[in-house]
C-alpha positions as a Markdown table, in Angstrom:
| # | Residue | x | y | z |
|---|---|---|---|---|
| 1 | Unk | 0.0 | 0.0 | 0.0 |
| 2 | Unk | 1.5 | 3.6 | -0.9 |
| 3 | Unk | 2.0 | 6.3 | 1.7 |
| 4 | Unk | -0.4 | 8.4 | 0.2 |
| 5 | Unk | -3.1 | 5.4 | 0.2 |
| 6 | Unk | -2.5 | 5.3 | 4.2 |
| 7 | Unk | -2.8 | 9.1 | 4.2 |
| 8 | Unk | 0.8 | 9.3 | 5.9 |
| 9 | Unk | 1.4 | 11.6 | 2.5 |
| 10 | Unk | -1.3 | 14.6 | 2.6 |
| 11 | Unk | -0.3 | 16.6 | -0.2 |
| 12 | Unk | 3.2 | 17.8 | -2.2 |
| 13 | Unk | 4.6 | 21.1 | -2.4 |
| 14 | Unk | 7.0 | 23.2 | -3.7 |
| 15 | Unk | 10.0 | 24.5 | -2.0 |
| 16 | Unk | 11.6 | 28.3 | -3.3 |
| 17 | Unk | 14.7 | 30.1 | -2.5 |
| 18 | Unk | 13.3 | 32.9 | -0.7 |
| 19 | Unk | 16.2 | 35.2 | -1.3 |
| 20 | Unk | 15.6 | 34.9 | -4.9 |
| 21 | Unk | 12.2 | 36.1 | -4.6 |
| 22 | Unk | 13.8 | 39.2 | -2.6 |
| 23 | Unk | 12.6 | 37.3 | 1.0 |
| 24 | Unk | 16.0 | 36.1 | 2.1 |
| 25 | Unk | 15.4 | 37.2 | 6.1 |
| 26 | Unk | 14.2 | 34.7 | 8.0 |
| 27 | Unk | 12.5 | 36.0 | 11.6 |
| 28 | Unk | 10.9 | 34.1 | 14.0 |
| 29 | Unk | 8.6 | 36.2 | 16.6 |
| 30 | Unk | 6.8 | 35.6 | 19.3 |
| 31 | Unk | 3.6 | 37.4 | 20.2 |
| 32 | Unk | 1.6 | 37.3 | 23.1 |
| 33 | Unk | -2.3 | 38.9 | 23.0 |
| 34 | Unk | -5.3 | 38.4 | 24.0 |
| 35 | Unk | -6.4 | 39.4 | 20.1 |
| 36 | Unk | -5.9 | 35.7 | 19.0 |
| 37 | Unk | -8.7 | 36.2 | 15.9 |
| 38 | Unk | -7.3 | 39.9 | 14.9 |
| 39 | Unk | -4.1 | 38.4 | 14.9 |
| 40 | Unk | -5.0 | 35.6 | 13.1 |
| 41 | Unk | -6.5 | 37.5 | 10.3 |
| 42 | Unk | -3.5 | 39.4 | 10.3 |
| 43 | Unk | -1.3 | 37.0 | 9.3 |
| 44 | Unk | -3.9 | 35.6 | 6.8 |
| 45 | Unk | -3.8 | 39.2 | 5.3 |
| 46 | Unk | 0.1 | 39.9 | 5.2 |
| 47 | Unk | 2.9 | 38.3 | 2.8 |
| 48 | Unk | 5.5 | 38.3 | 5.0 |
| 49 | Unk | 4.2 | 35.6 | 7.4 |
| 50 | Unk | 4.6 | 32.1 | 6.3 |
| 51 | Unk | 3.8 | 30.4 | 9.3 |
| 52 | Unk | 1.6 | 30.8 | 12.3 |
| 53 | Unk | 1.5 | 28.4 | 15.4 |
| 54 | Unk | -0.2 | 28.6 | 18.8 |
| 55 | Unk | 2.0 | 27.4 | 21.3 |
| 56 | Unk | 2.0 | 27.2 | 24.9 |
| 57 | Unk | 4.1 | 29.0 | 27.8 |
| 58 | Unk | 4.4 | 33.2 | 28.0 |
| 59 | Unk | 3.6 | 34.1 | 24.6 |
| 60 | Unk | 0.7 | 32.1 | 22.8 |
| 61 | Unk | 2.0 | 32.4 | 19.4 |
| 62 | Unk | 4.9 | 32.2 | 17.2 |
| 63 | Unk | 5.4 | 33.3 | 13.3 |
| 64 | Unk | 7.7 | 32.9 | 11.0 |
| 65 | Unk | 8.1 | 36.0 | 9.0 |
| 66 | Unk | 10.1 | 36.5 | 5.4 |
| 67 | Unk | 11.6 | 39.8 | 4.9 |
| 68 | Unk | 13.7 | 41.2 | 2.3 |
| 69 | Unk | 15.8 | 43.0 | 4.7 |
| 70 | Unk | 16.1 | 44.6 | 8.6 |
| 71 | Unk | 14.3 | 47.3 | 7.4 |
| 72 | Unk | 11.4 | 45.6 | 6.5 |
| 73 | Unk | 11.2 | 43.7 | 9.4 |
| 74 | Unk | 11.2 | 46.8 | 11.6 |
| 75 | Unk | 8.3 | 47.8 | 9.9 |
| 76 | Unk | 6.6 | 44.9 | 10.1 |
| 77 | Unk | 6.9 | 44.6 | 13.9 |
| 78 | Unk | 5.6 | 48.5 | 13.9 |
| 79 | Unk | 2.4 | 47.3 | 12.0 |
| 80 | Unk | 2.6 | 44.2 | 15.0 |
| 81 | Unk | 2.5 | 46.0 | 17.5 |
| 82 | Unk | -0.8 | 47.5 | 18.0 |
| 83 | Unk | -1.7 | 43.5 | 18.2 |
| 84 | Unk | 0.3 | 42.9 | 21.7 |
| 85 | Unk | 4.0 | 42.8 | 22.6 |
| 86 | Unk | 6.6 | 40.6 | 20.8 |
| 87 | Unk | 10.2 | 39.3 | 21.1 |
| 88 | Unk | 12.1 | 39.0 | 17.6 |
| 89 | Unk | 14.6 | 36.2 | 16.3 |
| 90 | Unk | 16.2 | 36.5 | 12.9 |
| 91 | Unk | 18.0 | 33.5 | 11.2 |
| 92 | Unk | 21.4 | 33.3 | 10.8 |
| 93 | Unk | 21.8 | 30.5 | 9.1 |
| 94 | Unk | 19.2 | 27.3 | 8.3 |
| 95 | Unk | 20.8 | 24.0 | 9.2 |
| 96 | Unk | 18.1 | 21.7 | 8.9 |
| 97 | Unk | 14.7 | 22.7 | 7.6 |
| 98 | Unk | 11.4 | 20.2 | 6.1 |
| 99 | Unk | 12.8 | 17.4 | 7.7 |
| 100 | Unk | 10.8 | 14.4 | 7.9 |
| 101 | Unk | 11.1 | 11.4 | 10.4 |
| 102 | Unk | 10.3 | 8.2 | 8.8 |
């Protein structure tokens, strides 16, 4: 039986080099409100977040966010901030990233 037949596969996608689409910072933030549906329809609305999670412990979520630069990201964070108070985290460097345990 295949992998997608067991549903273990749930769909394919394709993977781009962000810095060639002019999207090469990588942020991670974490936010914490009490706004959790403005906040989510924020990031619905806005390019520059490619992931949203709700986590656990003293903030309750955490984005990752694709700039093309510092400067972007500051004014991202300014357009944040009205949402609740957030702690930034830009990538260095990507060591291991879409990995899958079999």
């Amino acid at each position: 039986m295949k992998l997608e037949d067991k549903k273990i596969i749930s769909e394919y996608r394709t993977s781009f080099r962000m810095r060639e689409l002019n999207r090469g910072t990588t942020t991670f933030i974490l936010i914490k409100t009490v706004h959790c549906q403005e906040l989510v329809d924020f990031c619905t609305e806005v390019r520059e977040v490619t992931d949203l999670f709700r986590i656990s412990g003293e903030y309750n979520y955490l984005m990752k966010v694709q700039t093309a630069s510092v400067e972007e990201l500051a004014e991202f964070q300014d357009s944040l901030a009205r949402i609740g108070p957030s702690k930034s985290h830009i990538c260095l460097k990507n060591i291991l990233e879409n990995r899958v345990i079999l």
